[in-house]
N, C-alpha and C positions, 0 to 999 in steps of 0.2 A: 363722480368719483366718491367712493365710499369713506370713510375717517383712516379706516389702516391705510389705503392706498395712498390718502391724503400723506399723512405723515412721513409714510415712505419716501415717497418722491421727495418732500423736503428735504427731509437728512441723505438723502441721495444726492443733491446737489449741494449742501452740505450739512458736515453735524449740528444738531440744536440740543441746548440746554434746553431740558423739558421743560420747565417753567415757560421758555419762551413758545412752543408748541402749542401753548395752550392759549397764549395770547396771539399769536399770529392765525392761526387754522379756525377755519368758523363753523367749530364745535365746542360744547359743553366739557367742562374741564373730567364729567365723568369719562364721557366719551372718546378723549382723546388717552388719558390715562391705561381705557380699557384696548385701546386699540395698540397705544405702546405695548401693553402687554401682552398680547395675544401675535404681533411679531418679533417680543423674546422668545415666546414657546415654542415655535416657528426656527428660530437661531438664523434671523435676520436682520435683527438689532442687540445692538446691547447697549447698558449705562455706565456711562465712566465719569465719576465726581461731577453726577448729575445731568451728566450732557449725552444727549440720544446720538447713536452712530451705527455706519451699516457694520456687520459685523467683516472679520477677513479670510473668510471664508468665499469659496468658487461659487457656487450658486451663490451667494447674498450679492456678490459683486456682479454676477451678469444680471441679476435681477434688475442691481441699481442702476446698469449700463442701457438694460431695456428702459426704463422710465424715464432716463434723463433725454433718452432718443426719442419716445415717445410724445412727451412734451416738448420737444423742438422741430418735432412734424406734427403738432397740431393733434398726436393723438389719444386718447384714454387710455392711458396704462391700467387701469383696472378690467375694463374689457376686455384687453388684449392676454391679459394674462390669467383671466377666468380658465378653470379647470375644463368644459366645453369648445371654450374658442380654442384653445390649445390643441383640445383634441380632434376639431377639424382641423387645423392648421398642419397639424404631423402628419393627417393622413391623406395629404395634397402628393407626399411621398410618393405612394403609390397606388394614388386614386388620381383624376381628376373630373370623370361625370356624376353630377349632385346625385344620383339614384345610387350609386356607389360609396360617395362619401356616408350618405345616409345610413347604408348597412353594416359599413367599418365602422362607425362611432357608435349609431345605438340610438343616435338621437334622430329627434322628429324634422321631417322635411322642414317644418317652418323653423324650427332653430336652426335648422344647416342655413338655411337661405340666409337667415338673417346674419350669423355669423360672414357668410362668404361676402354679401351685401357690405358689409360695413370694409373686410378687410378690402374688398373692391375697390369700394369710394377712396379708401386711404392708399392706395397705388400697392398694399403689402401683396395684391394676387391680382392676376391678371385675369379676363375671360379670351377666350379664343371662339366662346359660344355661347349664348344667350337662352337658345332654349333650343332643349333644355341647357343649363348652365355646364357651361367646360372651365375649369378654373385650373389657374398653374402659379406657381409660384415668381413673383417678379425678382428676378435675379440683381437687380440694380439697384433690390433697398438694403439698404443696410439693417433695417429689423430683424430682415430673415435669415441674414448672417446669425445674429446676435440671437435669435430663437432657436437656431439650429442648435448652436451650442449650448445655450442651456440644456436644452432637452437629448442633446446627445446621449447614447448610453455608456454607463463607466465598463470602462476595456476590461481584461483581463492584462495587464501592461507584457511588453515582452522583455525581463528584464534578465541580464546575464549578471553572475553573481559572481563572483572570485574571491577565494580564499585568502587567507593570511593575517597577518598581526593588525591588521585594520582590515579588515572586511569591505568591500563595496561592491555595489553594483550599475548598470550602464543601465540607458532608457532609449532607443529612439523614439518619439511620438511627435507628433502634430506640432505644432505651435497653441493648440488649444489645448491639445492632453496635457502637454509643459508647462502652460498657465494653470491648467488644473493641479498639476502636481506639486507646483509652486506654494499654490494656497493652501494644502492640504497639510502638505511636509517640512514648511517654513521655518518649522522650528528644530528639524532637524539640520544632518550634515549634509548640502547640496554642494551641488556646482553644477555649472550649464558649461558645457564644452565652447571652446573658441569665442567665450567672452569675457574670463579672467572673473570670473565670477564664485565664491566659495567662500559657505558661512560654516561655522561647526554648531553644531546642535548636542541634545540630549543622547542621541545617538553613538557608538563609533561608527556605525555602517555609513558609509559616504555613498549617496546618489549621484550618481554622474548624471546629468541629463542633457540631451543631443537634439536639437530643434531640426526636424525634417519635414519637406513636403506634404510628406503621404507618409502615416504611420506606418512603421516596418514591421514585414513576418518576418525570423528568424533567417530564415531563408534569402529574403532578400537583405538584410543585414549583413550578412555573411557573403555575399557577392559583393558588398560594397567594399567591408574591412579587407577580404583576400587580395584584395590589390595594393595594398601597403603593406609596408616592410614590419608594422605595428602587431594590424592583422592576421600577419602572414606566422608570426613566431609568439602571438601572444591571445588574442581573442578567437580567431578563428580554429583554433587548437581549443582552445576552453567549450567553445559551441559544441565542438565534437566530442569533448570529452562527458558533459555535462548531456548527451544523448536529445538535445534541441531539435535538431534539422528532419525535418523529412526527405527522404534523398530521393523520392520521386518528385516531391516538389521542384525542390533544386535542380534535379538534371531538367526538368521542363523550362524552368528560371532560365540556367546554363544556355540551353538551346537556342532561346528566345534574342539574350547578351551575345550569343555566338562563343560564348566562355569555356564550352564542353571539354575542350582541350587543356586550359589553364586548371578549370576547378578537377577535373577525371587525374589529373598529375598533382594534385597537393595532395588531393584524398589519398591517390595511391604511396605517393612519401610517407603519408602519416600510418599508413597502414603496414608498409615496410620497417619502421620504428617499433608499433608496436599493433598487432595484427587484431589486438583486442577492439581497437577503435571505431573500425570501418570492416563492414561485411565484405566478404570478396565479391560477392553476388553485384552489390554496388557499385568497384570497380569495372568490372564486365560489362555492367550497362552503359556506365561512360563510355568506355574504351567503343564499345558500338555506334556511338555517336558520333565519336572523333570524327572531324572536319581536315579536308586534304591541307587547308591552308594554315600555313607556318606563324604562331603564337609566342610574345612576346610576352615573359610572364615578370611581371615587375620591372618594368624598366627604366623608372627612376635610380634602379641599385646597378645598373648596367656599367656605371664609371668605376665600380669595386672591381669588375672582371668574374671572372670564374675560378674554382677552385679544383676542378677536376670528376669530381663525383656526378656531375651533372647527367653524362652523355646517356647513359640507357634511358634515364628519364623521357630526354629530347631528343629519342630515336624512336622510345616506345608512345609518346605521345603529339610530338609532332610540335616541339614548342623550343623556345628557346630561354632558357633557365636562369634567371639571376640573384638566385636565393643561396642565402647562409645558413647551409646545413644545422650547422650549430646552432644556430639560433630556432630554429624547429624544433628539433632535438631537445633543447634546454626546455622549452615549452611544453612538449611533451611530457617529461619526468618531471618537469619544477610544478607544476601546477596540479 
């Protein structure tokens, strides 16, 4: 292990006043100073009344997540995080025969070997073949978690944006994009939904963010929200407004959920509201999909009853209706 890496991993498992880095770590006080410096440049440490620390920033913190893992299974974080090993490591993706990996990275048979070799020995990749070498990734370490993520690439976010005297907007992602957007936007106005969570920042715009599975398209957001009373008069109205959706997406989504009927009868209310919204063309395709069996659209709002307006709807689309007009409506024009 090299002097930056050294020091890394320390202040990784915890911060040190740099005085004492230099007396603990067994390098030369140039050496350790220059290494401190060259992971400021980096913006993976900084000094705070003298005392070295990782910075709180998303990469610096998965970095210091991979080292402290590292060294609790025995293995070199400096190796492991070498510019090379990395790039064998990513391209396990969508390689796994060593003649292969060879021609995705660039690099020479004997450094693949040796890269795969080490991650071998340490359980981080598995072989399934010898020879020539078949390698895959061992889904049971937790390193490979924690490398995915760093090296994930940054999203395009899918973010929905709403108007008014405070501005905000909504997130679903990952539980990794959320941690990444945590670190980033800390100092702004957050909140993370269904944890009572919300700080104000330098910002007025307030980030709503929503921890899911599997980060969301547009599309499949919009299938989630339309089955709430929320959704129903307040977001998924904005999606359409705001020209989001691809409605061939969607109706394939739709088909998939068996939803064709539910979502073919919102689109069409909202286009009888206000015809600018939604193509008719769109409509039509729904309607051609519609399913013989009878759809029950919101039926948490089912104990309000019905108000009358419903019946063409749930004649033309085969559903049975529990929504407040008005509350569409007011969606439509207010937003």
């Amino acid at each position: 292990m090299n002097a930056k890496s050294a020091v890394f991993a320390l202040i990784s498992i915890r911060s040190q006043p740099l005085r004492t880095l230099v007396t603990r770590l067994p390098y030369a006080m140039p050496t350790v100073y220059k290494a401190v410096h060259q992971l400021e440049e980096k913006n993976m440490v900084r000094i705070e009344n003298g005392t070295v620390m990782v910075v709180q920033e998303y990469e610096a913190q998965k970095l210091s997540n991979i080292y402290i893992q590292c060294l609790t299974h025995g293995i070199d974080p400096e190796f492991l995080t070498r510019p090379s090993t990395l790039l064998v490591w990513k391209s396990l993706e969508k390689h796994d025969i060593i003649r292969e990996i060879v021609k995705a990275t660039g690099l020479s048979i004997v450094s693949v070997k040796k890269i795969l070799t080490y991650l071998h020995e340490n359980d981080i990749v598995l072989y399934s073949k010898r020879k020539p070498i078949v390698a895959e990734y061992n889904t049971n370490h937790q390193l490979n978690r924690l490398l995915s993520e760093l090296l994930a690439p940054k999203k395009d976010r899918q973010s929905l944006y709403y108007p008014g005297e405070v501005p905000y907007r909504e997130i679903a992602e990952t539980p990794d994009e959320v941690e990444r957007i945590l670190y980033q936007q800390i100092d702004g106005s957050l909140s993370v939904k269904d944890t009572g969570f919300l700080v104000k920042g330098s910002s007025d715009r307030l980030t709503i963010l929503e921890s899911v599975d599997g980060g969301l398209s547009h599309e499949e957001n919009f299938l989630r929200k339309v089955l709430t009373t929320e959704g129903v008069e307040d977001i998924c109205v904005l999606m359409v407004k705001q020209n989001l959706l691809n409605y061939d997406v969607l109706l394939k989504l739709a088909i998939d959920k068996k939803l064709v009927n539910v979502i073919g009868c919102y689109l069409d209310i909202l286009y009888n509201i206000d015809k600018r919204l939604v193509p008719s063309a769109t409509i039509n395709k729904f309607l051609r999909e519609k399913t013989k069996k009878r759809r029950i659209f919101l039926s948490q709002d089912k104990k309000y009853g019905k108000s009358g307006w419903e019946a063409p709807y749930e004649d033309r689309w085969n559903v049975d209706l529990y929504l407040e007009f008005g509350g569409i409506e007011h969606g439509v024009r207010g937003l």
